[in-house]
N, C-alpha and C positions, 0 to 999 in steps of 0.2 A: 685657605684653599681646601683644608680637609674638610670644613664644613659644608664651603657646595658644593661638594662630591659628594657627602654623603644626604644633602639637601634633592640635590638631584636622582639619587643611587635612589633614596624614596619614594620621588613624586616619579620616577618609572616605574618604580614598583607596585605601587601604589594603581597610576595607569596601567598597567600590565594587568594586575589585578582585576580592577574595573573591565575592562576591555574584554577579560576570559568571559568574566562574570555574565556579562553582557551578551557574547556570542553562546552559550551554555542556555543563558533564558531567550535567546531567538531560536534557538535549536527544540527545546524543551516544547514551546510556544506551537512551532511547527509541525513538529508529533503530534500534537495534542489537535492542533489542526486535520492531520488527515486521519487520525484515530475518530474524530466526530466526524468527517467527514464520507469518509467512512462508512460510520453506520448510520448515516442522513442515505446512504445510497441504496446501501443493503435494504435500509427498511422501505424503502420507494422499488427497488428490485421485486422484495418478498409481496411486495401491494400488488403489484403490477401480475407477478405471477397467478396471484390467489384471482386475480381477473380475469387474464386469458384462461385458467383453471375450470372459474363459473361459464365463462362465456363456449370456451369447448361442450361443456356438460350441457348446457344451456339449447346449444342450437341441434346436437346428437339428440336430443331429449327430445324435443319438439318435432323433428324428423321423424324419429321413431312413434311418436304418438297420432302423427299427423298420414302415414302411411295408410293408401289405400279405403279412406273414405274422407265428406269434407266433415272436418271435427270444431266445432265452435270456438273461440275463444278461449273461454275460460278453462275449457276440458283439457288443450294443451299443456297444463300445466301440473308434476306432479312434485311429489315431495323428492329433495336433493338434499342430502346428507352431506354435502359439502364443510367441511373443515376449515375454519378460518381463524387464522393467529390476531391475537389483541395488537397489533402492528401499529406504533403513531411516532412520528418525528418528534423530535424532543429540540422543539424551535431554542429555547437555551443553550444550547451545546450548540450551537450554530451561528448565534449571536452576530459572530466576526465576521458574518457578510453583510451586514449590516452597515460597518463601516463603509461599503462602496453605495454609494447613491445608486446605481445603474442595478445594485440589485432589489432596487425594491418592488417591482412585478414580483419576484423571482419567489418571495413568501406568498405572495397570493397566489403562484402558480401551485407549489406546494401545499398550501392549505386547500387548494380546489382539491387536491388528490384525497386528500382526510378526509374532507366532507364526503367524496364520490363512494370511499372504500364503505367507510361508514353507512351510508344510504345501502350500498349492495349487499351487506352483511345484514341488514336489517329488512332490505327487502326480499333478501333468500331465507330468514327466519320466518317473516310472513306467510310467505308462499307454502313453505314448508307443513306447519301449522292448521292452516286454511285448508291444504292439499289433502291431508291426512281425515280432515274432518270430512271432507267431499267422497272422502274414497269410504269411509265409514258408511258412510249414508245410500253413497250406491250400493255398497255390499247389502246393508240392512234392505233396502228397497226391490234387490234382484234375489231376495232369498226364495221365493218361491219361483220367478220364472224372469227370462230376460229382460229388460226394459224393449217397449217396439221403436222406438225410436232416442234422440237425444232432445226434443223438445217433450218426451216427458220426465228424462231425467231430470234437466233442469225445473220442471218445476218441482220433482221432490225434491230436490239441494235447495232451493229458496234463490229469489230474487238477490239478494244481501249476501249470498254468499259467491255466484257466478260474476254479480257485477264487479265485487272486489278481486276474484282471478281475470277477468277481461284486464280490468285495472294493471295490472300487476304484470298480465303477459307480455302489455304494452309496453310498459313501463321498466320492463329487464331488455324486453327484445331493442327497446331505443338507447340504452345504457350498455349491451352487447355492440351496437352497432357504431357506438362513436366514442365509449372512453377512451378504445386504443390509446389514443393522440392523446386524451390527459395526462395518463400516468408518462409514457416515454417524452414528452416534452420538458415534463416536471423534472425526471430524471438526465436529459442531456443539456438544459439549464442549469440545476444544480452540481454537474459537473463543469461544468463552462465556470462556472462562477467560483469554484470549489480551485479550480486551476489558475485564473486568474489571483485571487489571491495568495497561493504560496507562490506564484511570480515575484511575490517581495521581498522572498529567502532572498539573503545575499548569494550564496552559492547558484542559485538557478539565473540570478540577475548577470554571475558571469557567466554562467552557461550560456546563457541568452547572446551576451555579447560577444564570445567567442563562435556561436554561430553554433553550437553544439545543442543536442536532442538533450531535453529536459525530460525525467521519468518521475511522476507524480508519488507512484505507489499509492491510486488511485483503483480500487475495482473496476474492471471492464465490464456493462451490460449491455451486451448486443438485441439486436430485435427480436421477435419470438422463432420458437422451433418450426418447425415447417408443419408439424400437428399440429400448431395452435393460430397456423395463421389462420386470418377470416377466410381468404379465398380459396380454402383447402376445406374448408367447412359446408357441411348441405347448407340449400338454401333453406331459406324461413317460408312456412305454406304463405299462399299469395294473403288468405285472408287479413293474417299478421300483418306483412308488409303493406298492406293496403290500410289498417290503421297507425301503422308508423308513417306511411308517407301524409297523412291528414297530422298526423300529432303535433310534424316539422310544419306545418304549414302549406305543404306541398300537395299536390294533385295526384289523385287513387293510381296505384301502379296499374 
């Protein structure tokens, strides 16, 4: 009799053991889930900011250059000193959504954002670069008296030089005008999905079923400041908007 008592007094123990064991690495698991999850959102947050950031400066800029005469293309464009952090999802630490089949847009929605930031980072270094050499040239070329018009400016700046800021004008102004919806969709997916699986914590499973408010300890990011939304922003001069509405495919504004 003393034997399976203490045969028994073991294999609870033993179970008990196990069992702590068990809940200890779901819990551990879980952290470790919304700590990545986390800074999957932050760094999609900070994207998204340094966007509407350029895009502010972007369309202020263009307004202020465009003021008060019609200004060509390429001349809209000057150098922006904009600041941009080395920002990229770190798809490994994220892995675990993986496991749900239904997320797999959800990495491609995400890597559209990387490539997007990345192109903007690269083409406000462009711009930048280009801009400065342009503004060289016109200083050099008005040192003795005004330019009479903007068709002879352009042709001291060179063919090769205006056609790559046309380029560029277009090409920020159409990238201004509809990433919004990349970066916040990638970001209220990636929460979607980020919530969906710690739905599998036992604890939330009974919150769930008790009918009670589940708290992720998830960061909140809401939609932009009211400075940065677009419809709070000048418009773009027509000429712009007239090769963005050709660029869509769409008909001259």
């Amino acid at each position: 009799m003393e034997f399976f008592s203490l045969l028994l007094s073991t294999f609870i123990g033993a179970f008990a053991a196990f069992s702590t064991n068990r809940l200890l690495d779901q819990a551990r698991k879980y952290q470790e889930k919304i700590v990545s999850g986390n800074l999957a959102l932050i760094t999609l947050k900070n994207q998204c900011n340094e966007f509407l950031l350029f895009r502010r400066s972007f369309y202020l800029d263009v307004d202020f250059v465009s003021k008060g005469s019609a200004v060509p293309l390429w001349a809209l464009i000057r150098p922006a000193f904009l600041s941009f952090g080395k920002y990229e999802i770190d798809f490994k630490s994220i892995g675990f959504l993986l496991s749900n089949k239904q997320n797999g847009k959800l990495f491609d929605i995400i890597e559209l954002v990387q490539i997007s930031h990345r192109d903007l980072i690269a083409m406000n270094d462009l711009r930048t670069i280009n801009a400065q050499i342009i503004q060289q040239k016109i200083s050099d070329f008005e040192k003795d008296k005004p330019a009479d018009s903007w068709l002879a400016i352009e042709h001291e700046v060179g063919g090769n030089l205006t056609s790559l800021m046309k380029m560029l004008a277009i090409g920020m102004a159409l990238r201004a005008e509809e990433n919004e919806l990349v970066y916040f969709e990638a970001i209220t997916k990636c929460r979607a999905a980020l919530e969906k699986s710690l739905d599998g914590y036992w604890p939330n499973k009974i919150k769930k079923f008790l009918g009670l408010k589940v708290s992720y300890a998830l960061i909140e990011v809401g939609g932009p400041e009211e400075v940065f939304r677009k419809e709070n922003l000048p418009k773009l001069p027509d000429n712009l908007l007239k090769e963005v509405s050709l660029s869509k495919g769409g008909n001259p504004q």
